[in-house]
N, C-alpha and C positions, 0 to 999 in steps of 0.2 A: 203573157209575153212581155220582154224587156224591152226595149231599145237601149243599148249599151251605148254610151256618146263616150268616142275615145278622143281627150281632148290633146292639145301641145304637152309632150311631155307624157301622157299616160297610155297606159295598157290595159286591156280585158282579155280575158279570155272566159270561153263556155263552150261546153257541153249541154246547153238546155236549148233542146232541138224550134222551142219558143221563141230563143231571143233571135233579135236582130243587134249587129255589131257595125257602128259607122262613124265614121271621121270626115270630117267637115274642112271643106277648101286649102287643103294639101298646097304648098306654094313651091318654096324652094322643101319643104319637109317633104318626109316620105315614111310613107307608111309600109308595115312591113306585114303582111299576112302570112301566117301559118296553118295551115289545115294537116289535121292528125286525119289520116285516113281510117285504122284500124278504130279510134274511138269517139268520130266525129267532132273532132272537140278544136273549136277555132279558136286561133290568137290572133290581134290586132294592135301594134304599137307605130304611136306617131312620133318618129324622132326629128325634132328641130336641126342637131347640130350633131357632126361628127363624134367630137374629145372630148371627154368630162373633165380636162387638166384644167380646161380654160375656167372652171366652176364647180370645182369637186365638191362642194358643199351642196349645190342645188342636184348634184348626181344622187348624193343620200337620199333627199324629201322627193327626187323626181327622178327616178333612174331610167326613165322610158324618155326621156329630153335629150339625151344622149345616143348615137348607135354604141358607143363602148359599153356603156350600163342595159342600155335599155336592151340589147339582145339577151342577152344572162340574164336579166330580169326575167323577161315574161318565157324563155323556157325554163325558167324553175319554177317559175304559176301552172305553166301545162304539166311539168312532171307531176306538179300538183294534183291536176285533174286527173295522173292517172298515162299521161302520154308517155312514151318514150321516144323522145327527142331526136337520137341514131335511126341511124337507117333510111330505109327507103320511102317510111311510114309515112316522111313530113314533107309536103307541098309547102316552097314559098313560094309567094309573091309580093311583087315590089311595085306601089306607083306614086309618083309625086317626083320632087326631085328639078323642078321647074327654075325659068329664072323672072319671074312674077316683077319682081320688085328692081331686079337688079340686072337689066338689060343690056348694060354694056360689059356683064362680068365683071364686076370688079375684085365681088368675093368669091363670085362661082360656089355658095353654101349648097346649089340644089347640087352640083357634082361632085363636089366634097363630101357631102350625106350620101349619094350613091358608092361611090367607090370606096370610102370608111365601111359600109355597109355588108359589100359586098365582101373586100378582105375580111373583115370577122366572120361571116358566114363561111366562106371557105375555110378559112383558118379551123373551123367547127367539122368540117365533111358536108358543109350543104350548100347549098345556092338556090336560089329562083327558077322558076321554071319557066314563070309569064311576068314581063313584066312590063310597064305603060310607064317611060320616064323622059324625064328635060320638056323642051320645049317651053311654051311662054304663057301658059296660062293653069291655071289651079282646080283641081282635081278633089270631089267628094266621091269616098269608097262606101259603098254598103254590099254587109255580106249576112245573108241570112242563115244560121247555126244549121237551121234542118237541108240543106240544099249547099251550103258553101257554096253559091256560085256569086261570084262578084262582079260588082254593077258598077261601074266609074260614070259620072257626071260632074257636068260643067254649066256654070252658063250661055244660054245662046250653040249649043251643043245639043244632039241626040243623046241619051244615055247610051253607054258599050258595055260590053264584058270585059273582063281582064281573066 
């Protein structure tokens, strides 16, 4: 067994019904899960920031830092494994997206990362199914490969599903 740690900026995905795949206190970021139904095979990317304009250079070495990059990123890792991305096959889900640090709005990054987010994914033919977003406090996901069922935790919180 793995424990896959998706950190700012990066992606995993698997097929090895062993690992586990988690990302660690989601703030204004948001993570974007994908579950392939037909070949069990989970994706996990934590994007910081909407636009890779503002850093196209750190879009190259980090393309999951991005929702521009990092969506195209890790479905071409899952085509990899084998997924096919269309259709009805692919469960998202979304959580994080919070405003942690920045309480009076001023950049509103957790809103901007959802709604960048979600335009691309439509923009593709998909969207989210479930999702746990905004709000004021920071969100760890864990999803276990054999089970895709995902666990949201906080501090001073019960653990939940998503």
């Amino acid at each position: 067994m793995a424990n896959l740690v998706v950190g700012v900026g990066d992606f995993a995905v698997s097929n090895d019904p062993e690992d586990i795949i988690k990302t660690f206190a989601l703030g204004s970021c948001v993570a974007i899960i994908f579950l392939h139904k037909t070949s069990r095979t989970v994706g996990m990317v934590h994007v910081a920031l909407p636009e890779s304009r503002i850093k196209p250079e750190k879009a190259v070495t980090m393309p999951g830092y991005f929702a521009d990059t990092g969506i195209p990123a890790i479905l071409k890792a899952m085509n990899a494994k084998g997924c096919v991305t269309g259709g009805n096959n692919m469960i998202i889900k979304l959580a994080g997206g919070a405003s942690v640090m920045d309480t009076n709005n001023t950049f509103n990054i957790g809103k901007r990362n959802i709604l960048s987010i979600k335009k691309i994914l439509w923009s593709l033919g998909m969207g989210p199914t479930t999702e746990d977003l905004g709000g004021t406090f920071s969100r760890t996901v864990t999803v276990p490969v054999k089970t895709g069922k995902i666990t949201l935790s906080c501090p001073g919180k019960k653990d939940w599903p998503l």
